[in-house]
C-alpha distance (Angstrom), angle and dihedral (degrees) to the residues before:
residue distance angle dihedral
X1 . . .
X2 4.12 . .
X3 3.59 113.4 .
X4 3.73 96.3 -9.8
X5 3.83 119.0 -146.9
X6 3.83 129.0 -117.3
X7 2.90 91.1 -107.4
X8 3.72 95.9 71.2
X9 3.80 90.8 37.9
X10 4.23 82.0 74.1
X11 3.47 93.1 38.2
X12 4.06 86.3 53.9
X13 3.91 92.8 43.7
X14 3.93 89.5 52.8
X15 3.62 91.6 56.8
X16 3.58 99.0 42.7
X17 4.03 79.3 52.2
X18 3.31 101.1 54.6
X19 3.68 95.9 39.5
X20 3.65 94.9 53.8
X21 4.26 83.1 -127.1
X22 4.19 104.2 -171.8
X23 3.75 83.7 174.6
X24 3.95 135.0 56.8
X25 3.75 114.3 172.3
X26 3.51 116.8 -163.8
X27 4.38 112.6 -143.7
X28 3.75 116.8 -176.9
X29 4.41 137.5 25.6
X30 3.72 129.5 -27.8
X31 4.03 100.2 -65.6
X32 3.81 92.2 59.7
X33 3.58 82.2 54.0
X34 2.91 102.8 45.7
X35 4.04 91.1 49.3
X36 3.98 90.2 53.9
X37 3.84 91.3 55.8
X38 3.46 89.9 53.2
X39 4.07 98.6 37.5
X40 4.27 80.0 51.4
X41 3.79 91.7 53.1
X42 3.57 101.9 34.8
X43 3.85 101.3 45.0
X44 3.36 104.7 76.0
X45 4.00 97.8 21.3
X46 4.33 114.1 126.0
X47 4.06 80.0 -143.6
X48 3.78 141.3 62.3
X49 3.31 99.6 -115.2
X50 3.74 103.3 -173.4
X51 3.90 87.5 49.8
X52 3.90 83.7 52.0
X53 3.49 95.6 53.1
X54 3.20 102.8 49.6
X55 3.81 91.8 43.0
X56 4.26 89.8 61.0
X57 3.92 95.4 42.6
């Protein structure tokens, strides 16, 4: 999916959760990228870290 939505970064991070996922390869351009690196940090995070970022910008 281009330029996914936040809303599929939690429903990413819940899956890697419950599936215990050590690995998340990224196939495809810069977005998918992009949404791995942020699935990877995110998924096993105690915070919301998009609602922290945007809370200290």
């Amino acid at each position: 999916m281009p330029n996914p939505t936040v809303q599929k970064l939690y429903e990413s991070c819940k899956i890697a959760k419950e599936g215990k996922a050590d690995l998340i390869l990224a196939v495809g351009g810069g977005s998918v990228c992009d949404y791995a690196k942020a699935v990877s940090v995110s998924a096993y995070c105690t915070e919301d870290l998009w609602e922290k970022y945007y809370l200290q910008m």
